[in-house]
C-alpha positions, 0 to 999 in steps of 0.5 A, spaced: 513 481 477 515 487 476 510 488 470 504 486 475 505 490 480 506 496 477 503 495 470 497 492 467 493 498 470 487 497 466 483 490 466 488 486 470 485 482 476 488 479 481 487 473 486 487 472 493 493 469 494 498 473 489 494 480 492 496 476 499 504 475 496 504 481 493 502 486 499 506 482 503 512 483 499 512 491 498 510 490 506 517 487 507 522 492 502 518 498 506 520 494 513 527 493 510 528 500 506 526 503 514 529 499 518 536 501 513 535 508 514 534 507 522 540 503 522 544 509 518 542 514 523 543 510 529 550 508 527 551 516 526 548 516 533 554 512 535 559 516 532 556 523 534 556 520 542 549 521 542 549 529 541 542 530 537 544 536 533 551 533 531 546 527 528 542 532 524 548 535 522 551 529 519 545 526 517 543 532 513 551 532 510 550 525 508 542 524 505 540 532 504 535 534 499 536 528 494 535 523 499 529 525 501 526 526 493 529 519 492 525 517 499 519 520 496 519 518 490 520 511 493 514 512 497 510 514 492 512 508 488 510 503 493 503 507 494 502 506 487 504 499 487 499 498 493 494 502 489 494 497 483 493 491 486 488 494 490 485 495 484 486 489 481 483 485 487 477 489 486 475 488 479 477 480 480 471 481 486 466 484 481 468 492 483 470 497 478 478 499 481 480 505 480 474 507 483 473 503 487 480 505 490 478 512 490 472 510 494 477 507 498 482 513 499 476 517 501 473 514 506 479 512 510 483 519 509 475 523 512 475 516 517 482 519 519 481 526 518 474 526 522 474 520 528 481 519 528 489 516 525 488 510 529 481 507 527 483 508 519 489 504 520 484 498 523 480 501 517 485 498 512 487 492 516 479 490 515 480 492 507 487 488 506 482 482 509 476 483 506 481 484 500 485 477 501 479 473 504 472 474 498 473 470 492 473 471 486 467 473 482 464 474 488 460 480 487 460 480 479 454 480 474 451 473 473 446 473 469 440 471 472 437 464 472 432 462 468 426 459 470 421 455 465 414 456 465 411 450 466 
């Protein structure tokens, strides 16, 4: 699992249903992973009586500058997970994928810059279904069909 998500970063192609599965996965451990970080701050909420500069305090003593690279690290993980199976789906479509990607990265960060955050993230909601929804081959070279001529 691991070796697809991360690995076979040249070639590899991926179907509906595993890009579907997969995305949803990283989807859950990112939800997981915040709503850990979540509890943890609300449980030194609770222990500091709601005081917001004791929570800053004991956060930043308990986590510091490793938690926050480590965290970092994990996002950018999960942001290359997203990346190659992106890719993948794209060469299983009949795109190229890094570059289709790229194209992709682009558009939604001058969507975000220019028009606004929240219609970029109706932007990749519509890229994540246009992804999970066209089959396969569906924009590959085919040849053409021959016709006699009779």
């Amino acid at each position: 699992m691991f070796r697809r998500i991360f690995g076979e970063i040249t070639g590899a192609r991926l179907s509906r249903m595993p890009y579907f599965g997969y995305t949803v996965l990283l989807t859950a451990v990112l939800v997981v992973v915040v709503f850990a970080i979540v509890a943890s701050i609300a449980g030194l909420e609770n222990i500091s009586q709601g005081n917001i500069t004791a929570i800053e305090k004991r956060f930043a003593e308990r986590t510091g500058g490793p938690f926050v690279i480590a965290f970092m690290l994990f996002m950018l993980a999960l942001l290359f997970a997203h990346f190659n199976l992106m890719a993948k789906r794209l060469r299983d479509i009949g795109f190229p994928g890094w570059p289709g990607v790229l194209v992709i990265f682009v558009g939604i960060a001058a969507l975000s810059a220019v028009i606004g955050e929240e219609y970029a993230g109706t932007m990749n909601t519509l890229i994540w279904l246009v992804l999970v929804l066209i089959p396969g081959n569906a924009f590959a070279n085919r040849p053409a069909v021959e016709q006699n001529g009779d």
